[in-house]
N, C-alpha and C positions, 0 to 999 in steps of 0.2 A: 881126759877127765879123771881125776882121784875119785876112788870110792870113798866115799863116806860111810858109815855103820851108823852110829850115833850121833845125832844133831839134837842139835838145842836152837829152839827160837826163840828169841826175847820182842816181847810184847808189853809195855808198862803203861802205855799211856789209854785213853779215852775211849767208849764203847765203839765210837764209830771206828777209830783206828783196828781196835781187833777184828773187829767184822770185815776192814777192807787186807786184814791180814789174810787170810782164810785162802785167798787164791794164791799167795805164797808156799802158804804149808802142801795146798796140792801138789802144785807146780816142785816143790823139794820130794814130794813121795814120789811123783812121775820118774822124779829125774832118780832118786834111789827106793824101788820100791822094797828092796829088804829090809830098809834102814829101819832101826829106831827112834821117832820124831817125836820129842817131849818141849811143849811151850811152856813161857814164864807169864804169867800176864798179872794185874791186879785181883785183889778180889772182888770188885763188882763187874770183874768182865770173862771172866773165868768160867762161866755158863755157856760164852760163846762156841766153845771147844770142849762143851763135854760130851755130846755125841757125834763130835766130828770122828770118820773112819780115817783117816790120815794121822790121828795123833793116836801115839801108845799112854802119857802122860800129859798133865797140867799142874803144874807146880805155882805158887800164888807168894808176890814179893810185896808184904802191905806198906810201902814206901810212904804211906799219907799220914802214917800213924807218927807224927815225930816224936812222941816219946819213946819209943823202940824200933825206929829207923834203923839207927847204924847196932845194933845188935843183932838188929832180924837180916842186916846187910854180910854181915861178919857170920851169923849161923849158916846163910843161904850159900854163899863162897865154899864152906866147910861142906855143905851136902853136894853143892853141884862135883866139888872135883872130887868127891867120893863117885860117882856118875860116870867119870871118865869117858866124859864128850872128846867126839875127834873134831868138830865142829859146830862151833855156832853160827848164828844167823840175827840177827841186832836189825830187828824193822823199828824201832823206837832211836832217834835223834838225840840221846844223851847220852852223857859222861858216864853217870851211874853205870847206864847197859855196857859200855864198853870197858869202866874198870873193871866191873861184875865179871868178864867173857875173863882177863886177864886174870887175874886173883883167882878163880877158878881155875886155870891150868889148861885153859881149853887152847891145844896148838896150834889151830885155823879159824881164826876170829872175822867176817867178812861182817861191811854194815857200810856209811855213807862217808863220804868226804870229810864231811865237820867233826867226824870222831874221833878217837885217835886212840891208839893202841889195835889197831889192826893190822891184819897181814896180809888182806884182802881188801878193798875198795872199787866201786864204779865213777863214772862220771856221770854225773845227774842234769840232767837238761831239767830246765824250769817251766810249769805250767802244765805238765802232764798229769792226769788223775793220780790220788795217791795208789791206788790198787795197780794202776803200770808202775807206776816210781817203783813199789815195792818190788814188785816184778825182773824191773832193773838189777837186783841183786843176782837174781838166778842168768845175768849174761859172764858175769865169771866163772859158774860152777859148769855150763852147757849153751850150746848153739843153737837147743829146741829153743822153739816158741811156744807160749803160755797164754790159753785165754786169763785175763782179767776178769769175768764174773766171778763176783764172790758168792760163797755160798753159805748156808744152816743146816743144821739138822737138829729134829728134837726125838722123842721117843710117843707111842702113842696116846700114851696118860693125856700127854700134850694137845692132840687133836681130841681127844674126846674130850677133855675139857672147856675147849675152844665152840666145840660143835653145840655142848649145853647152850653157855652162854650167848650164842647165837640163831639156835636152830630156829627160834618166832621170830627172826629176824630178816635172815636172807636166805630171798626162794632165788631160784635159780630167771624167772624171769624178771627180777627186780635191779634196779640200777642203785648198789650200795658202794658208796666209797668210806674211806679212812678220813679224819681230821686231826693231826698232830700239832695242836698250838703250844708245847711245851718249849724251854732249852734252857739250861744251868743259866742260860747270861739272861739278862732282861731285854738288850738293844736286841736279841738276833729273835723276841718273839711281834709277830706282827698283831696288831692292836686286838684283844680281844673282842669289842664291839664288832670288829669287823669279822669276825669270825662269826659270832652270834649273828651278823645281819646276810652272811654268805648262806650260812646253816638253813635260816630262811627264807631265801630265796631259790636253795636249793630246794626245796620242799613244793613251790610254787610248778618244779618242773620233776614231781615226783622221784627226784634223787634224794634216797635216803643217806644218812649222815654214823657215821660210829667212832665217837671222841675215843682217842686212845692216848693214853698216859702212864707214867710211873705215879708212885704215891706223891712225890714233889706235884705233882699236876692237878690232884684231885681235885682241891678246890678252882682253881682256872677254868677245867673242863665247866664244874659242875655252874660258876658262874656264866661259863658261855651257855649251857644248855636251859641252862633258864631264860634267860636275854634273849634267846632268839623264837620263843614262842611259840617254838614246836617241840618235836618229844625224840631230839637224837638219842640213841643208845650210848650210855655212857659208859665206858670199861675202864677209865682211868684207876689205876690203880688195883685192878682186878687179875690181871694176867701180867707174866712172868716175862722175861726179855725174850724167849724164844716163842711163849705162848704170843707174844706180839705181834712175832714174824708168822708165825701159823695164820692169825687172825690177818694180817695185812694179804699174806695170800691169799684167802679167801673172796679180797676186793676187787673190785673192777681199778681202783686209782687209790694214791693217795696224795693227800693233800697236809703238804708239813715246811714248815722254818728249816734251816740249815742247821740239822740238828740230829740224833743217832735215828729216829726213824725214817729217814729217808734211805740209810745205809740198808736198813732192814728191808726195807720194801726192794732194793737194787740186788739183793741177797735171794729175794724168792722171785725176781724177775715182775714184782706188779710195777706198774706206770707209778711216774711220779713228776709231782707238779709243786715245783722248794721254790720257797719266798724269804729272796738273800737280799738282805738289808747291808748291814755294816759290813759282812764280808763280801768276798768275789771268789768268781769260781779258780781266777788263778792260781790259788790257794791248793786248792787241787781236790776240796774233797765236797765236790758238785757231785750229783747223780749223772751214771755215767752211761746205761742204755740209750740209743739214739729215738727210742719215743719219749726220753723225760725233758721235761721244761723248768727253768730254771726264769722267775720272774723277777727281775730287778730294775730299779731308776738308776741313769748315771749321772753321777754328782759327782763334784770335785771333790768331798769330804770321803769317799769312799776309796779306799775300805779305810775305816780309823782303826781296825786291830784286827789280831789272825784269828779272838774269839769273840768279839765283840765287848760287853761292855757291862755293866750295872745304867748307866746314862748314857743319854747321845751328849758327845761333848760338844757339837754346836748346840745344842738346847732344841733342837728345832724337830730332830727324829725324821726327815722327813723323806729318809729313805724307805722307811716303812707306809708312813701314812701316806704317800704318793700311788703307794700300789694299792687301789682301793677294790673294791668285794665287785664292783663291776664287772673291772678286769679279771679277775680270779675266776668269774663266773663262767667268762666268753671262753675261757680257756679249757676249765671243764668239760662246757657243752660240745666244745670241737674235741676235745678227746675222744670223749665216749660216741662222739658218731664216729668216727675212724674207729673205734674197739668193737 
């Protein structure tokens, strides 16, 4: 096994992807724990990794910005091989990350098959959760083996924060879960109505309810929490992407679409119960503890994309509206009696 000193991780893409990063960075300090571990990530996911103890550095590549793409591409080149990486590490599936590793000077570039410009590669078997696939990398550098759970960390501002905002909330003998109906695509969120009529149903069996969102959500939330006739606690848009994961840990369950808060919740270890429409979990980035459920119809139109969609392109949706607040319920209720 070559020592490594300084690694570089590249991380460019989607909140959930960095969060299912996170068991990588371990699994690289295990295996070098003198090293120096500095990631790349965007800037809206770059909070993931700022009180991780595996990383000495987080460096932030705004690639979304196209007016200053390829300058901000051309500065970051010039700072990283001032840096003098002996090695990177490219868990993100583009071109960009792996010209980036090269034009940087870095002399041990390891990352996936479809890349190129590497001097390291695995073989990737299909269907594996993304948090193994990424794992997969670390069978070139060593022989150990690597749990997969991924992890957070925040600092305490964090929990007392969280603690405010909930303290008239959840006592310890109350059954409170999470409800994440948000996601960037429109196909991959399941019908609000039905959220609103789960909300109150859950209510009929004293499970209390706490809408969680980014500011994109607020109004969603705020129209489910009206619709459903009862008085969920609504945080959408309140708490911070780690303050989320504090607050999910605190739940008994959550209840979310194929979308970054199920990551969160897989991250602090609470249950989770993901309602996957247009995608499948082949894809790989299902909830990956063997208490989480994963509720889908099979249809021949699935999956229609790897993110879903603004529309159902058969018109009909009805991978969603098939999985109705019934279903959702029964499955709740047998949760939380096994918890």
């Amino acid at each position: 096994m070559s020592d490594y000193n300084n690694i570089l991780v590249i991380q460019t893409a989607f909140l959930g992807d960095a969060i299912l990063t996170t068991s990588l960075v371990r699994a690289l300090k295990q295996t070098y724990p003198d090293a120096k571990i500095d990631i790349l990530t965007i800037p809206g996911t770059s909070i993931v990794f700022k009180f991780n103890p595996h990383i000495n550095n987080t460096l932030v590549f705004d690639k979304r910005n196209s007016s200053k793409k390829y300058l901000s591409f051309i500065s970051l080149c010039i700072k990283l091989r001032a840096k003098h990486y002996d090695l990177a590490v490219s868990a993100h599936l583009s071109w960009s990350s792996s010209l980036l590793m090269f034009l940087s000077g870095i002399p041990n570039r390891l990352g996936f098959p479809r890349q190129k410009l590497l001097t390291m590669t695995i073989e990737l078997p299909k269907g594996i959760p993304i948090a193994k696939r990424y794992l997969r990398l670390m069978t070139v550098l060593t022989d150990q083996e690597f749990s997969s759970q991924t992890e957070l960390f925040w600092d305490e501002k964090t929990d007392v924060c969280v603690d405010k905002l909930v303290k008239d909330y959840i006592t310890s003998d109350e059954k409170v879960i999470g409800i994440a109906p948000g996601s960037i695509w429109n196909t991959k969120r399941w019908l609000p109505e039905y959220f609103s009529s789960l909300i109150s149903m859950l209510d009929k069996y004293k499970i209390k309810c706490i809408l969680i969102g980014g500011n994109d959500d607020i109004d969603l939330c705020n129209t489910i929490s009206t619709n459903s006739g009862v008085t969920p606690l609504n945080l959408a848009g309140k708490l911070s992407i780690l303050g989320s994961a504090a607050l999910i840990k605190r739940l008994r369950l959550l209840v979310t679409n194929d979308s970054a808060p199920l990551h969160l919740a897989n991250a602090v270890e609470t249950d989770v119960i993901a309602i996957f429409g247009p995608t499948v979990k082949r894809f790989g980035f299902f909830p990956f503890r063997e208490s989480d459920k994963v509720l889908e119809i099979e249809l021949e139109c699935r999956p229609c994309g790897k993110h879903g969609g603004n529309s159902c392109p058969q018109t009909h949706f009805r991978c969603m509206k098939a999985i109705t607040p019934d279903m959702v319920l029964k499955e709740i209720l047998t949760k939380l009696e096994q918890n």
